[in-house]
C-alpha positions as CSV (number, residue, x, y, z in Angstrom):
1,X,97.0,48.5,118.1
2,X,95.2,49.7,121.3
3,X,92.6,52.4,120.3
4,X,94.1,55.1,122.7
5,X,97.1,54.6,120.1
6,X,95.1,55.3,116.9
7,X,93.1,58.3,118.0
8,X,96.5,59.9,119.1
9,X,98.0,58.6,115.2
10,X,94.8,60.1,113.9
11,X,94.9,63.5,115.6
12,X,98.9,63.8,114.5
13,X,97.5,63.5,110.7
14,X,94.5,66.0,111.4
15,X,97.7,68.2,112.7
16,X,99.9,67.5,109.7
17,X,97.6,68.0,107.2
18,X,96.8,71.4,109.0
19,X,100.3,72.5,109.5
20,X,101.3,71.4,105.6
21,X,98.5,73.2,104.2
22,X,99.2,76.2,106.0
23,X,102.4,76.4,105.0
24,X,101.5,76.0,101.5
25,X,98.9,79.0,101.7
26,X,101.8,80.7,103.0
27,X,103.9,80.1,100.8
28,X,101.7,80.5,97.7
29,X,100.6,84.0,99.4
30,X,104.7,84.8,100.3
31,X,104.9,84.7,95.9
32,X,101.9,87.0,95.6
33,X,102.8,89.4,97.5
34,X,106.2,89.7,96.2
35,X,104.6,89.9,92.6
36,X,102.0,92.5,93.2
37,X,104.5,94.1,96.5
38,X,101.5,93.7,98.9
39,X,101.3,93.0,102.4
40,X,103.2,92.3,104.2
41,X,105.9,93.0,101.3
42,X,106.6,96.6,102.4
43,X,106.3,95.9,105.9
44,X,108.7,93.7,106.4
45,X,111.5,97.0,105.8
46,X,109.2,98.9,107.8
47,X,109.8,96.6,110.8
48,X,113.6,97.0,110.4
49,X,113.3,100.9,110.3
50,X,114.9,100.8,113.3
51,X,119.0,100.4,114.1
52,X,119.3,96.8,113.1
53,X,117.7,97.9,109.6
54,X,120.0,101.2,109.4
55,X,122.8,98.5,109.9
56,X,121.9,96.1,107.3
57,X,120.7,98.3,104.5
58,X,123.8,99.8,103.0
59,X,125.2,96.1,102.6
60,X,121.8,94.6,101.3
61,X,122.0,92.7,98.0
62,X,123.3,89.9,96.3
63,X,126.9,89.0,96.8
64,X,127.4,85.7,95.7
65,X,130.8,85.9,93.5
66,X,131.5,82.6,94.2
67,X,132.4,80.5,90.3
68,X,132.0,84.5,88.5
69,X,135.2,85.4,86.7
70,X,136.8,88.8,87.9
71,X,138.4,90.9,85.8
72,X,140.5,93.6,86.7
73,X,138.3,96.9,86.1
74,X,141.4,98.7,84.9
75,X,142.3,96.0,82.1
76,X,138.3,96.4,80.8
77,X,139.5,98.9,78.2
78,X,138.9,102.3,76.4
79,X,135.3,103.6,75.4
80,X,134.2,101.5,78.7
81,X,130.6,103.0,79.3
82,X,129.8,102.8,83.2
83,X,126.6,103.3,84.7
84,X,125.4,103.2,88.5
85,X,121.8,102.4,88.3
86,X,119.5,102.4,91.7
87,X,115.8,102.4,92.4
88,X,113.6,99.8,94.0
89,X,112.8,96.2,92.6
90,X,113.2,97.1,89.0
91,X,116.1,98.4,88.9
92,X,117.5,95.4,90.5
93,X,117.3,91.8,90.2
94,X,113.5,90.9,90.0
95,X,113.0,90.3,86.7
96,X,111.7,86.8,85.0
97,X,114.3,85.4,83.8
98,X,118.3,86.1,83.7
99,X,120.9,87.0,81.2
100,X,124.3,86.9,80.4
101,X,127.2,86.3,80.3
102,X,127.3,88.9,77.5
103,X,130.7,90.4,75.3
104,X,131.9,93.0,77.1
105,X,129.6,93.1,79.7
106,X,131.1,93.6,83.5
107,X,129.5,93.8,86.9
108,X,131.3,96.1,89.5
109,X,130.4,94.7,92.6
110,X,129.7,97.3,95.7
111,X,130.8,94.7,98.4
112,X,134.3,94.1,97.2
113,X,134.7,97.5,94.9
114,X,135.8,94.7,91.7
115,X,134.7,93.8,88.1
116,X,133.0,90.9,87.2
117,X,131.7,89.2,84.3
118,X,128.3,90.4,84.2
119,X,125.4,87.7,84.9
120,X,121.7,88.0,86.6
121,X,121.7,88.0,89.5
122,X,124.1,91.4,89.4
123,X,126.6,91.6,92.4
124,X,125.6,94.8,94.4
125,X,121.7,94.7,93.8
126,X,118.5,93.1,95.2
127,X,116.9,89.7,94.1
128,X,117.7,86.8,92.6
129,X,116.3,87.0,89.4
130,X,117.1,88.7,86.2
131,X,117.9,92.4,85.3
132,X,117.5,94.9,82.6
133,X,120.7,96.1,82.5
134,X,122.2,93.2,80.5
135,X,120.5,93.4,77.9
136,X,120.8,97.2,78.2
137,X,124.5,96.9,77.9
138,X,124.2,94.3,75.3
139,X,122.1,96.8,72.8
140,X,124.6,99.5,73.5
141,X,127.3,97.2,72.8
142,X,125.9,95.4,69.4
143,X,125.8,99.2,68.4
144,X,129.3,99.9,68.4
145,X,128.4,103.3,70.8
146,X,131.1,101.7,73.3
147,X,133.4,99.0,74.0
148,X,132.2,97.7,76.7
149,X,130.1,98.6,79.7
150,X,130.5,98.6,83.4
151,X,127.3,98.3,85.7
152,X,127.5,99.3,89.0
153,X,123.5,98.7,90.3
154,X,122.5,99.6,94.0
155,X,119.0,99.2,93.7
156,X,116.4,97.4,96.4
157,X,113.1,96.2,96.3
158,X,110.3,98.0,98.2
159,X,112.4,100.9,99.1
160,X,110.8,104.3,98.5
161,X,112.3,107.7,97.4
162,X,113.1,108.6,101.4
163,X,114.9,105.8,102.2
164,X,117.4,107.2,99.8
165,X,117.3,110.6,100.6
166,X,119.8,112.2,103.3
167,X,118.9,110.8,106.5
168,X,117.0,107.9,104.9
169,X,118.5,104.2,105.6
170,X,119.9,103.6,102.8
171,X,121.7,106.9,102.0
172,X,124.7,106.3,102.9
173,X,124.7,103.5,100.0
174,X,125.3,105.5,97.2
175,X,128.8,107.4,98.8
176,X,129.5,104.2,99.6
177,X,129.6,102.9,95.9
178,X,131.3,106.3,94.8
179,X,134.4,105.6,97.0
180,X,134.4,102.0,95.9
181,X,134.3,103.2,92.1
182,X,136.7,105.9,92.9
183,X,139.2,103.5,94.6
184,X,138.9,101.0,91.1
185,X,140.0,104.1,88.9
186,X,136.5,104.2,87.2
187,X,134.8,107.2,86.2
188,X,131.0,107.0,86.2
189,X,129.0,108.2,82.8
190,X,125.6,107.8,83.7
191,X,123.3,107.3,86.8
192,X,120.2,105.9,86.0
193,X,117.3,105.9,89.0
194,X,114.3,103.7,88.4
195,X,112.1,103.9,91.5
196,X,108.6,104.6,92.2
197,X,106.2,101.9,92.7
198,X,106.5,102.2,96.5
199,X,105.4,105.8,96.3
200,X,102.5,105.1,94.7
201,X,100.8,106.7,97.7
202,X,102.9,109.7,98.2
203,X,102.5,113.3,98.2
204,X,104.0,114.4,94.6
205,X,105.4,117.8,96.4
206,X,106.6,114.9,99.1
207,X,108.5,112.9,95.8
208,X,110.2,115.6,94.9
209,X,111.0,117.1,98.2
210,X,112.8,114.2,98.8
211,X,113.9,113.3,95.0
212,X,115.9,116.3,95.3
213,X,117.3,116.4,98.8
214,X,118.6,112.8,97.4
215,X,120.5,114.6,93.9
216,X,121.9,117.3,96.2
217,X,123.6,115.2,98.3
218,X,125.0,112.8,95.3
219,X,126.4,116.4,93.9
220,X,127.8,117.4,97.6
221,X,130.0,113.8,97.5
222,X,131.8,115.3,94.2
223,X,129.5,112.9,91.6
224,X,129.1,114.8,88.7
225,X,127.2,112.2,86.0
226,X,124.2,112.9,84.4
227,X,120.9,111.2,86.8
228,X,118.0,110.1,84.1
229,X,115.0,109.8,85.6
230,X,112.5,107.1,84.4
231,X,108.8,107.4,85.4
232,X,107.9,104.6,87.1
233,X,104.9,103.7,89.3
234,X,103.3,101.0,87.7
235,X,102.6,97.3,89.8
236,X,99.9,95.3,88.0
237,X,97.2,98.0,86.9
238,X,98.3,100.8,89.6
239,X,99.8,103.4,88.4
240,X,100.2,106.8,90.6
241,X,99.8,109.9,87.8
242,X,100.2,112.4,89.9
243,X,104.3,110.7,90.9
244,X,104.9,110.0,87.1
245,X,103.7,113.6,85.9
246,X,106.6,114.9,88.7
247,X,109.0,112.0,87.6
248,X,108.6,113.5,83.9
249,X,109.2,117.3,85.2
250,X,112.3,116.1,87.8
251,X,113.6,114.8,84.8
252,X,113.0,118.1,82.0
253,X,113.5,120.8,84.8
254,X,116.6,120.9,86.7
255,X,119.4,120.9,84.2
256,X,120.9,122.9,87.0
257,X,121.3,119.4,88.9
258,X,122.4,117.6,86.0
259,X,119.0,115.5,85.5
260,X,117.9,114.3,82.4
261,X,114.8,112.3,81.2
262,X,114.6,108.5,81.4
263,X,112.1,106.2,79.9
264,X,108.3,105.7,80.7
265,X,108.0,102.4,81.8
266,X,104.7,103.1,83.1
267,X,103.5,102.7,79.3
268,X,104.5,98.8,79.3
269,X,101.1,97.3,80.4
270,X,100.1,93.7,79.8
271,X,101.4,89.9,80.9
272,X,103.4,90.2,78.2
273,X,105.4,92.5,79.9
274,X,104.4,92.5,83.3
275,X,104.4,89.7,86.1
276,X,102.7,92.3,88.9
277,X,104.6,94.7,89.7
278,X,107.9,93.0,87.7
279,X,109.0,92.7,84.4
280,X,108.5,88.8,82.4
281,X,111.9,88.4,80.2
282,X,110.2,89.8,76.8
283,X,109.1,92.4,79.1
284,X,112.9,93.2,80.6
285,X,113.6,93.3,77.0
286,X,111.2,95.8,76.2
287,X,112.5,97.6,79.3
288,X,115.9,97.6,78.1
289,X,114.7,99.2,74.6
290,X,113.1,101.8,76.6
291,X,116.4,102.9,78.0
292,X,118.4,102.3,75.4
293,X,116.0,105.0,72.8
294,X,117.0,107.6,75.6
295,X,120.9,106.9,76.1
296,X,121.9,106.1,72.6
297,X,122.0,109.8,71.5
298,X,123.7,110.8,74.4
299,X,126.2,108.1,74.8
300,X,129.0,109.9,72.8
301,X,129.1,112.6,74.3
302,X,129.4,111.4,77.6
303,X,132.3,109.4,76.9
304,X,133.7,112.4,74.7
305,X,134.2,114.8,78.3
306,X,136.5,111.6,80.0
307,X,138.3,111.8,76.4
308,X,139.5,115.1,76.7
């Protein structure tokens, strides 16, 4: 082979070996920064803050029904428990690991305003990986406090408490799921928010400034279910104190709004619980356990008021 030939086969293999390397460091970094949400995690939705993002966000999340078995939401039953749960990463599908299908369990899906068998990845949230709602539904269920449960989730990774509030991009997200629900015959029990770990740099009077502006608006579009409020900040060791401490009072001060208390999941610390900022599948467990110590001794009741 004439040398001219094997410098130019040698220089394609310097190239190669350049290109697939980089693109492993990318990749390898691309799974960091989802795990710990660093850059450019966050920036990515930043870059979309414009229309094209404010067209995209109320439909973002997974809706892949394809080979899931619907089931008529009106044929679920009586003493069906249904909660709409939101928030960023966590209370979507990030988790390590999925569950179900689970007895009794159903996934209302935002896109198509139907009930599904319930299985990670749920229809209507962010991710591909596994949730805490399942096994949520599944403790509630094994209790005999109801039936069966209904989960409607909405939630997004890496969006902050703004996004959601009026004017934010993905506002128009939660009206959307309320006409979906309304049009199925449901009747929402419970909202439960999980968000935070964006705001970790936030004002706290900023959090709840826009916290609030964001329950207002829920109650100006006729919902009426109880919003628990879970403190959570925590991805990897950093926390934000000064967002729990208002997390804990949104959640113990406006019984005016209808808000109640939700779980500190800022307390479950450790690789035993925690991937970065995400939850390993003991640790989705854990988180489940969480919410179910703070629903359990409401649950009656809020099925009692639709009983009436």
């Amino acid at each position: 082979m004439a040398k001219w030939a094997v410098g130019r086969w040698k220089r394609f293999g310097v190239v190669g070996t350049a290109l697939a390397i980089a693109v492993l460091f990318a990749y390898s970094y691309g799974v960091v920064s989802h795990r710990y949400e660093l850059f450019p995690y966050h920036y990515f939705g930043r870059v979309l803050r414009g229309d094209l993002f404010e067209r995209l966000a109320p439909h973002g999340g997974y809706d892949v029904s394809v080979g899931r078995r619907a089931v008529p939401c009106d044929e679920i039953g009586p003493r069906a428990l249904v909660l709409v749960t939101l928030g960023q990463s966590n209370a979507a599908n990030s988790g390590d690991g999925r569950f179900g299908p689970e007895r009794g369990v159903y996934n209302f899906n935002l896109f198509d305003g139907r009930c599904f068998e319930a299985r990670d990845p749920l229809l209507g949230a962010g991710g591909d990986g596994g949730s805490v709602w399942i096994p949520l539904a599944s403790q509630i269920i094994e209790s005999e406090l109801a039936s069966s449960v209904i989960v409607a989730p909405i939630g997004l990774g890496g969006t902050r408490v703004e996004d959601w509030a009026p004017g934010g991009k993905l506002s128009g997200r939660f009206a959307r799921l309320t006409r979906e629900i309304s049009r199925s015959g449901l009747r929402v029990h419970a909202i439960l928010w999980h968000q935070g770990e964006s705001d970790r740099g936030t004002r706290p009077e900023a959090y709840r400034a826009a916290f609030l502006a964001m329950v207002r608006d829920m109650r100006s579009s006729g919902s009426t279910a109880p919003i628990y409020v879970a403190r959570a900040t925590r991805c990897g060791d950093s926390v934000s104190r000064e967002v729990n401490e208002v997390q804990a009072e949104l959640g113990l001060g406006h019984p005016e709004l209808g808000l109640r208390a939700g779980p500190d999941t800022d307390k479950l610390i450790g690789s035993v619980w925690r991937d970065g900022c995400h939850f390993t599948r003991a640790g989705l467990v854990r988180h489940a356990g969480l919410w179910f110590d703070i629903l359990a001794r409401d649950i009656p009741g809020l099925l009692a008021q639709f009983e009436q």
